[in-house]
N, C-alpha and C positions, 0 to 999 in steps of 0.2 A: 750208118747214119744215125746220127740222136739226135731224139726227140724232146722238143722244146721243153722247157722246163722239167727234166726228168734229171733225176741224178745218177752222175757218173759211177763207173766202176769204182775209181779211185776214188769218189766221195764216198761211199756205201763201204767200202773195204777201212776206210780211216774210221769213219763215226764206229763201224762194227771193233776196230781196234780201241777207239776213245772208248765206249764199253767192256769192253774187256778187261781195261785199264782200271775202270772202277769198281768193277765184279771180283776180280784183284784182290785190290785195297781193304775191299768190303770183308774179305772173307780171311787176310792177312790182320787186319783189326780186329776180325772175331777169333781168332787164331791164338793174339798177344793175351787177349780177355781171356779164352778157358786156361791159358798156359799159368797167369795170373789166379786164379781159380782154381786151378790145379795146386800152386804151391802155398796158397792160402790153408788150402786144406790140409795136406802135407805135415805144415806148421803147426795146424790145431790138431791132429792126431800126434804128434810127438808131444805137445801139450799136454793132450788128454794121458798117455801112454808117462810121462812122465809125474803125472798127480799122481798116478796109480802107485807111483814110487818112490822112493827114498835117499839120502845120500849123505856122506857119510864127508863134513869139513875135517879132512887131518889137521891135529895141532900142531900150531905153530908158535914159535918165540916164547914159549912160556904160556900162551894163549890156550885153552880148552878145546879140545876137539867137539865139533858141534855136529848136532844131527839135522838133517833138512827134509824134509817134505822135497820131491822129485823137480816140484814146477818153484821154487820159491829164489829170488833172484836175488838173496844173498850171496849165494855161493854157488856159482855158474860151472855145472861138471856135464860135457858131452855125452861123457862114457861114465861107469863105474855106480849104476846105480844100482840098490839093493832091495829085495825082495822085503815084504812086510815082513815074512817072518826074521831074519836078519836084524830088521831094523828094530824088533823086540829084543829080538839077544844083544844088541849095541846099545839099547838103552837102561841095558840093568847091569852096562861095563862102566867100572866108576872113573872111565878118564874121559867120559864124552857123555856131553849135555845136550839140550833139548834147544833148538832156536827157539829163540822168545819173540820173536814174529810170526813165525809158518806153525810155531805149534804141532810139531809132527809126531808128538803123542798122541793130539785126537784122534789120528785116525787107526791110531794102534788098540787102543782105551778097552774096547770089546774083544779081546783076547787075554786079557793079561790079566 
Protein backbone atom coordinates (compact mmCIF):
# COMPACT_ATOMS: atom_id res chain seq x y z
CA UNK A 1 0.00 0.00 0.00
CA UNK A 2 1.44 3.65 -0.71
CA UNK A 3 1.28 6.29 0.95
CA UNK A 4 -0.05 9.55 -0.26
CA UNK A 5 2.24 11.69 -1.46
CA UNK A 6 5.48 9.59 -1.03
CA UNK A 7 7.62 8.71 -3.76
CA UNK A 8 7.72 5.61 -5.56
CA UNK A 9 10.34 3.09 -5.94
CA UNK A 10 10.56 3.78 -9.47
CA UNK A 11 10.72 7.47 -8.79
CA UNK A 12 13.62 7.34 -6.25
CA UNK A 13 15.62 4.62 -8.35
CA UNK A 14 15.25 7.13 -11.75
CA UNK A 15 16.16 10.45 -9.89
CA UNK A 16 19.02 8.20 -8.07
CA UNK A 17 20.07 7.17 -11.80
CA UNK A 18 19.42 10.97 -13.19
CA UNK A 19 22.32 11.69 -10.48
CA UNK A 20 24.41 9.34 -11.41
CA UNK A 21 24.15 10.44 -14.73
CA UNK A 22 25.55 13.78 -13.64
CA UNK A 23 28.22 12.54 -11.16
CA UNK A 24 29.28 10.90 -14.47
CA UNK A 25 29.68 13.92 -16.65
CA UNK A 26 31.13 15.81 -13.77
CA UNK A 27 34.08 13.60 -13.21
CA UNK A 28 34.33 12.62 -17.16
CA UNK A 29 34.81 16.62 -17.63
CA UNK A 30 37.28 16.55 -14.92
CA UNK A 31 38.89 13.54 -16.52
CA UNK A 32 39.17 15.53 -20.33
CA UNK A 33 40.73 18.76 -18.09
CA UNK A 34 43.86 16.86 -16.25
CA UNK A 35 44.24 14.80 -19.52
CA UNK A 36 44.41 18.38 -21.18
CA UNK A 37 46.94 19.34 -18.26
CA UNK A 38 48.73 16.43 -18.58
CA UNK A 39 49.69 17.01 -22.20
CA UNK A 40 50.14 20.72 -21.70
CA UNK A 41 52.68 19.79 -19.59
CA UNK A 42 54.27 17.10 -21.54
CA UNK A 43 54.57 19.79 -24.32
CA UNK A 44 56.49 22.33 -22.00
CA UNK A 45 58.91 19.86 -20.75
CA UNK A 46 59.94 18.71 -24.27
CA UNK A 47 60.12 22.60 -24.68
CA UNK A 48 62.18 23.12 -21.80
CA UNK A 49 64.33 19.74 -22.59
CA UNK A 50 64.79 21.05 -25.93
CA UNK A 51 66.17 24.87 -25.05
CA UNK A 52 68.68 22.87 -23.06
CA UNK A 53 69.70 21.81 -26.80
CA UNK A 54 70.92 22.13 -30.00
CA UNK A 55 70.65 21.16 -33.61
CA UNK A 56 72.31 20.87 -36.23
CA UNK A 57 70.18 22.38 -40.07
CA UNK A 58 72.04 20.07 -42.81
CA UNK A 59 73.02 22.07 -46.01
CA UNK A 60 71.27 22.05 -48.60
CA UNK A 61 71.18 23.25 -52.48
CA UNK A 62 74.21 25.19 -52.14
CA UNK A 63 72.72 26.82 -48.80
CA UNK A 64 74.92 26.75 -45.31
CA UNK A 65 74.43 24.35 -42.89
CA UNK A 66 73.06 26.20 -39.87
CA UNK A 67 73.12 25.64 -36.14
CA UNK A 68 69.95 26.07 -34.01
CA UNK A 69 69.18 26.38 -30.51
CA UNK A 70 66.86 23.07 -29.64
CA UNK A 71 63.50 25.12 -29.20
CA UNK A 72 63.76 27.68 -32.23
CA UNK A 73 61.13 27.06 -35.12
CA UNK A 74 63.18 27.62 -37.92
CA UNK A 75 64.25 24.32 -38.41
CA UNK A 76 61.81 21.78 -36.86
CA UNK A 77 63.93 18.31 -35.93
CA UNK A 78 61.90 15.65 -33.64
CA UNK A 79 64.92 13.67 -33.23
CA UNK A 80 68.77 14.29 -33.65
CA UNK A 81 69.51 16.91 -31.15
CA UNK A 82 72.92 17.68 -29.76
CA UNK A 83 74.51 18.09 -26.67
CA UNK A 84 76.24 21.70 -25.79
CA UNK A 85 79.28 20.29 -26.10
CA UNK A 86 78.82 19.06 -29.73
CA UNK A 87 77.31 22.08 -30.55
CA UNK A 88 80.96 23.90 -29.64
CA UNK A 89 82.74 21.54 -31.82
CA UNK A 90 80.11 22.23 -34.92
CA UNK A 91 80.48 25.71 -34.47
CA UNK A 92 84.25 26.05 -34.94
CA UNK A 93 83.46 23.50 -38.26
CA UNK A 94 83.83 26.10 -41.17
CA UNK A 95 80.78 24.63 -43.22
CA UNK A 96 77.96 25.51 -40.55
CA UNK A 97 76.87 28.83 -39.35
CA UNK A 98 75.18 30.23 -36.33
CA UNK A 99 71.09 31.12 -36.98
CA UNK A 100 70.82 34.73 -36.99
CA UNK A 101 67.51 34.50 -35.09
CA UNK A 102 67.98 31.83 -32.19
CA UNK A 103 71.62 32.96 -31.79
CA UNK A 104 72.76 29.73 -30.46
CA UNK A 105 76.10 30.85 -29.76
CA UNK A 106 74.83 32.60 -26.64
CA UNK A 107 74.31 29.93 -24.89
CA UNK A 108 77.58 28.31 -25.79
CA UNK A 109 79.79 31.89 -25.20
CA UNK A 110 80.85 30.72 -21.50
CA UNK A 111 82.99 27.84 -22.60
CA UNK A 112 84.72 28.76 -25.55
Amino acid sequence: MSVPGAISDLDKNRALAEWLEWQLRQVRGRIRELEIKEQQEARARERARAERLWKIQPQRGGSTALLHRGGCSLYSARFGFISREDAVIALDEPGIEPCQICNPQSGLQSSR
